[in-house]
C-alpha positions as CSV (number, residue, x, y, z in Angstrom):
1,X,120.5,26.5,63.8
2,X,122.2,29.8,64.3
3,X,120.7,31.5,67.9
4,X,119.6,35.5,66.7
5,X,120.4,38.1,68.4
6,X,117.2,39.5,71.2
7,X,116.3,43.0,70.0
8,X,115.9,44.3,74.0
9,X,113.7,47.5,72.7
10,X,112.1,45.3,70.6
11,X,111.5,43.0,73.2
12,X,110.7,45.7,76.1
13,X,108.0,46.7,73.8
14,X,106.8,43.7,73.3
15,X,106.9,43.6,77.3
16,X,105.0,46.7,77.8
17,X,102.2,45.3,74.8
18,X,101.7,42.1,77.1
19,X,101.3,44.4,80.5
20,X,98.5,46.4,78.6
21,X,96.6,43.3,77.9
22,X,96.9,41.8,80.7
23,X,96.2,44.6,83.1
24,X,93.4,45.6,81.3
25,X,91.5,42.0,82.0
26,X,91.3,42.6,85.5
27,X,89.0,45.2,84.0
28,X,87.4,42.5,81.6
29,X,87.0,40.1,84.0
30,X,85.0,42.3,86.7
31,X,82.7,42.9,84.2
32,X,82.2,39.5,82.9
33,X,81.9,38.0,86.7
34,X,78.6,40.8,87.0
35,X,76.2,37.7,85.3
36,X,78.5,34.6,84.0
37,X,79.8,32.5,86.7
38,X,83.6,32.3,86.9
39,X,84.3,29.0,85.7
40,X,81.5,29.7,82.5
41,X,84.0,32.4,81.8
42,X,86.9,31.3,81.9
43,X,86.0,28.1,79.9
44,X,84.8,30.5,77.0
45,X,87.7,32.7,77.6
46,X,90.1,29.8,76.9
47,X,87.9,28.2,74.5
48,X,87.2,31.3,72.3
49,X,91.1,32.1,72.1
50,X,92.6,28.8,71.4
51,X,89.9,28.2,68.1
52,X,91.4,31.8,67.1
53,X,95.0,30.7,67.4
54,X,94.1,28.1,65.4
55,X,92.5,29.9,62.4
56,X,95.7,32.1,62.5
57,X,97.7,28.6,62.3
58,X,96.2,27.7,59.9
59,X,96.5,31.2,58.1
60,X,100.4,30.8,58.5
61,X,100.3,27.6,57.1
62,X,101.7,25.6,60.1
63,X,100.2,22.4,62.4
64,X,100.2,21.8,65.7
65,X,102.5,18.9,67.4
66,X,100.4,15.4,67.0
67,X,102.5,13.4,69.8
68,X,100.9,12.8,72.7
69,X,103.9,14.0,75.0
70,X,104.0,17.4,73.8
71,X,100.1,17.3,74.2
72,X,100.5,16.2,77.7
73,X,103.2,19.1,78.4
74,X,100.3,21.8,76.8
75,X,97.9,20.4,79.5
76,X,100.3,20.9,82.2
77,X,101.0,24.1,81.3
78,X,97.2,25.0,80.7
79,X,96.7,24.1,84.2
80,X,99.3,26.4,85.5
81,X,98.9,29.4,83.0
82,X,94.9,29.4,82.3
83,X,92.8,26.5,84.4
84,X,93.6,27.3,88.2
85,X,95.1,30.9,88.2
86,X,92.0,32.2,85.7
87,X,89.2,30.6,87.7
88,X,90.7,31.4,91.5
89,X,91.3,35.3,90.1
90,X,87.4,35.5,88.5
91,X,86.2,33.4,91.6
92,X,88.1,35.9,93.8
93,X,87.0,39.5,91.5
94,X,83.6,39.2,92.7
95,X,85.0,40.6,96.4
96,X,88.2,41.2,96.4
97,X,89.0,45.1,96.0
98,X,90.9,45.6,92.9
99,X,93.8,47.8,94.4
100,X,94.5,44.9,96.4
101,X,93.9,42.0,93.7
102,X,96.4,44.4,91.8
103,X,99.2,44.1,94.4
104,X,98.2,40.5,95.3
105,X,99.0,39.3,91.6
106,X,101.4,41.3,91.1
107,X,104.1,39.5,92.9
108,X,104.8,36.7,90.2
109,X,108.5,38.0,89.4
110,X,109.4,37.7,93.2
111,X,108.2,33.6,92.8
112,X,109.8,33.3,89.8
113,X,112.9,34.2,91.4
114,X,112.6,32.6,94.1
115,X,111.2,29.3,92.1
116,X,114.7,30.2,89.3
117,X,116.8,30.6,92.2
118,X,115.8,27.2,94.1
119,X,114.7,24.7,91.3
120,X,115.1,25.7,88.1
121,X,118.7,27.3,87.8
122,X,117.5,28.1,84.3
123,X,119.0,31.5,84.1
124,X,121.9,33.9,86.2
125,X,120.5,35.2,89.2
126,X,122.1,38.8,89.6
127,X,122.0,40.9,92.6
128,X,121.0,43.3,90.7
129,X,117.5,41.5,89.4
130,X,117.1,41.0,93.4
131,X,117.3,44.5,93.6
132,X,114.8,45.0,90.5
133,X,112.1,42.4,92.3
134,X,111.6,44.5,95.3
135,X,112.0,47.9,93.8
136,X,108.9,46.7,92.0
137,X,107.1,45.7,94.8
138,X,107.5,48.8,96.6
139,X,106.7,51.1,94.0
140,X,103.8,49.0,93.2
141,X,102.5,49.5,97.0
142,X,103.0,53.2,96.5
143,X,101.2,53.6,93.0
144,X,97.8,51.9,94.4
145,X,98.4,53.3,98.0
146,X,99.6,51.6,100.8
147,X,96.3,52.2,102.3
148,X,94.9,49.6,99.9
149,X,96.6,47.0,102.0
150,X,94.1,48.1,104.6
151,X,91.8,45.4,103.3
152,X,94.3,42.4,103.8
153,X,92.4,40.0,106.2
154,X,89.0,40.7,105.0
155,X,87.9,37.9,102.4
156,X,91.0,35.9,103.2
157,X,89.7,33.3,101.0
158,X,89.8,35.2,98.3
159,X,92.8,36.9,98.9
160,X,94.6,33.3,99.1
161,X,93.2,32.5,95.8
162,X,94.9,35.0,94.0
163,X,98.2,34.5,96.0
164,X,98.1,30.7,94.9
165,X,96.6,31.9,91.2
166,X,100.3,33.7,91.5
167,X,102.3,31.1,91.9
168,X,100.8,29.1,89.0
169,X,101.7,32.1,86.9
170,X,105.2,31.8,88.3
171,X,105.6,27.7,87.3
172,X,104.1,28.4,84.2
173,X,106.7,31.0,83.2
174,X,109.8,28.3,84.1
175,X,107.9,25.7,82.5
176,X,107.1,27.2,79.7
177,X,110.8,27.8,78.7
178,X,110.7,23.9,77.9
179,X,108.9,24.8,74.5
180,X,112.0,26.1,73.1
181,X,111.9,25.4,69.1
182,X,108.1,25.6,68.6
183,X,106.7,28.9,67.1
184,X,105.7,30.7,70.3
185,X,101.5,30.1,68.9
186,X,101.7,26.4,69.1
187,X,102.1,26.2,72.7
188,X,99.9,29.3,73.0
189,X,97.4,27.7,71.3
190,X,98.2,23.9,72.7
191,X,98.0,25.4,76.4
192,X,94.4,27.0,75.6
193,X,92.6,24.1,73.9
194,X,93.8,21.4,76.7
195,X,92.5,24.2,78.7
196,X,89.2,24.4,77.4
197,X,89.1,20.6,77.2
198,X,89.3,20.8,81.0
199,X,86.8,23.5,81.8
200,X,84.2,23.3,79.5
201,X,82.9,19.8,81.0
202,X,83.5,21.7,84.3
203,X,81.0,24.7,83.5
204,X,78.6,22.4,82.0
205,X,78.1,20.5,84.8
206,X,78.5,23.3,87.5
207,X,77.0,26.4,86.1
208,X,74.7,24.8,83.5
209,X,75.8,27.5,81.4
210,X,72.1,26.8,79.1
211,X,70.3,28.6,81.3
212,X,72.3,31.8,82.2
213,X,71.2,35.0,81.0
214,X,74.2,37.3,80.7
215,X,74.2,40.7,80.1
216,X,75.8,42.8,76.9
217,X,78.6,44.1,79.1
218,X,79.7,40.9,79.9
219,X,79.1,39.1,77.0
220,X,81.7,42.3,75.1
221,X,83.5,41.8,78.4
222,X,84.4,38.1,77.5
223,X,85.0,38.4,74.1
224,X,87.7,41.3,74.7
225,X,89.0,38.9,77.2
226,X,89.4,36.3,74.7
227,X,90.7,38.0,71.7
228,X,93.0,40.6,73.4
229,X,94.3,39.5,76.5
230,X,94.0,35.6,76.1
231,X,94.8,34.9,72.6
232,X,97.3,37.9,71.5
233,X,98.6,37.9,75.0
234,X,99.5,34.3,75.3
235,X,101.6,34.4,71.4
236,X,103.7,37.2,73.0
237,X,103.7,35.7,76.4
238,X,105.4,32.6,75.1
239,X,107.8,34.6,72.9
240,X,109.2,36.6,75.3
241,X,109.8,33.5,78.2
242,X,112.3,32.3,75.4
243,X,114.1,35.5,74.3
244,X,113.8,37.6,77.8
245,X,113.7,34.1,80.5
246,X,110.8,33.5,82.8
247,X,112.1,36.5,85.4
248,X,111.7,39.4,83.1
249,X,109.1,38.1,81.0
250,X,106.6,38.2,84.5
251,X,108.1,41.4,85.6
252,X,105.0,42.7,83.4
253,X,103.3,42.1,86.5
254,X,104.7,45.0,87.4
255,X,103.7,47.2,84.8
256,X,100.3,46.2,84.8
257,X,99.8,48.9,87.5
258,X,100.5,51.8,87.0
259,X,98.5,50.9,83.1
260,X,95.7,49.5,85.0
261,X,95.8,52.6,86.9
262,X,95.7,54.7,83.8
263,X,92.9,52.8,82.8
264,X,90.9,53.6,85.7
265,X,91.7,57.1,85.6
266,X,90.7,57.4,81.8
267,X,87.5,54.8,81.5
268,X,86.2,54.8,85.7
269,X,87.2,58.4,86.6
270,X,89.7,57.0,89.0
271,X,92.4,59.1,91.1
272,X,96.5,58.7,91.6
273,X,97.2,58.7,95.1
274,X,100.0,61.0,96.6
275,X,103.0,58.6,96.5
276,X,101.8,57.4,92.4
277,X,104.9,58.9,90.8
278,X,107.1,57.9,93.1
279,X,105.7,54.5,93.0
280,X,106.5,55.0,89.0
281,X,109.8,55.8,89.3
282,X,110.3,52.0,91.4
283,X,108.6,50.1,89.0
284,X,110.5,50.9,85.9
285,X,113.4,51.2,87.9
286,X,112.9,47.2,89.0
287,X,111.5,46.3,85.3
288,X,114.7,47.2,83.8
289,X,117.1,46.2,86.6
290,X,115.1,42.5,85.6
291,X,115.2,42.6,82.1
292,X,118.6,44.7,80.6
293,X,121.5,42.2,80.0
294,X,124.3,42.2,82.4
295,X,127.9,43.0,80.8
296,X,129.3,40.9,83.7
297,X,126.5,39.7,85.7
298,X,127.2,39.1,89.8
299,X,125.8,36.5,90.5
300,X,123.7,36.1,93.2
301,X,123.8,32.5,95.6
302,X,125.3,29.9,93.8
């Protein structure tokens, strides 16, 4: 089968679609934490989106794998891109401040690089995506405010959660390459209902979900958490690992600031601080330096 050619705008766009979602359930997921428990929500957060992936499979007319190998790669993958890193981040909303969840999370591209650059050796490591991983960091630290590190230390726990929640996202971005040659739903949707086959015993015998009470908010909360940035996210998530590799695809984490930011400024009345366009500037300057093709790539190490 003849390999076609990545669009890159295309792609990018796609890029910028999967930051929006994605930095807008930090939102969702503060909300929803307010009255369900964490791992309640993330089981109907992974449960509502995989049975909607499967209604639009079965809309398209395709089937999910049957053999139980690929089935045992979906759970693997669940447990690094939905089980562990959704409940530790929930567990850890509830105190962590979100400028410094934000910059926390944020640093997946710098463990997928260094997980590529040790491990995998699934794609060229340039110099000049080195470059791109740090620029990123740095202008992230400048769009929240540096000041927001303040907090590191306080709620260590929690801030350890999302670290480690991190690197799952990182592993599940070089692992998720494997499912080259399925449509990019099937392991979307795979990777969500081994997920929910995991944590729906787990909230039913920890929170006793039965007798909860949630409120409206949370309940709209969870379902925009679902539909938007679980079930869309994930079919563009897994595209975009196959035609941009696992580096670029999580330097979204990156652009989920300064759009989270925006989001906070147009929904919570939020602020910029001082250094925010600056900040800008470093992130797209390290989003692209990660994701346009080299003409002769320099490669970096080995």
């Amino acid at each position: 089968m003849p390999i076609k050619p990545v669009n890159t705008v295309f792609e990018l766009t796609l890029l910028l679609v999967l930051a929006t979602l994605w930095g807008a359930s930090y939102t969702f997921i503060k909300i929803g934490v307010e009255t369900i428990p964490p791992v309640t929500l993330i089981a109907a957060r992974t449960l509502v989106a995989g049975m909607i992936l499967l209604v639009v499979i079965r809309m398209r007319g395709l089937s999910l794998p049957t053999d139980i190998s690929t089935w045992r790669r979906f759970l693997f993958q669940a447990c690094l891109n939905s089980v562990v890193p959704f409940t530790l981040i929930a567990w850890a909303e509830r105190t962590v401040d979100a400028g410094l969840a934000t910059i926390l999370n944020s640093t997946s591209p710098i463990f997928t690089f260094l997980l590529t650059l040790v491990v995998a050796h699934q794609e060229p490591v340039t110099v000049r995506k080195l470059s791109g991983v740090f620029a990123g960091l740095i202008g992230i630290c400048l769009i929240v405010g540096v000041e927001a590190l303040g907090g590191v230390g306080r709620e260590l726990l929690a801030q350890v959660a999302i670290v480690a929640a991190t690197v799952c996202y990182a592993g599940a971005a070089i692992f998720g390459r494997g499912f080259k040659g399925l449509d990019p739903i099937l392991p979307a949707a795979g990777s969500l209902i081994a997920g929910a086959a995991v944590l729906v015993p787990a909230s039913l015998v920890i929170d006793r979900p039965w007798i909860l009470i949630p409120s409206t908010a949370s309940v709209l909360a969870l379902l925009a958490l679902s539909i938007f940035s679980t079930a869309l996210a994930f079919v563009i998530y897994f595209r975009l690992i196959q035609t941009l590799g696992p580096v670029s695809t999580t330097a979204q984490a990156y652009l989920r600031v300064p759009i989270g930011v925006a989001i906070g400024i147009i929904f919570l009345g939020e602020t910029l601080t001082s250094t925010a366009s600056i900040g800008l500037i470093c992130v797209l300057a390290g989003v692209a330096a990660m994701t346009l093709p080299d003409r002769q790539p320099a490669r970096f190490g080995r």
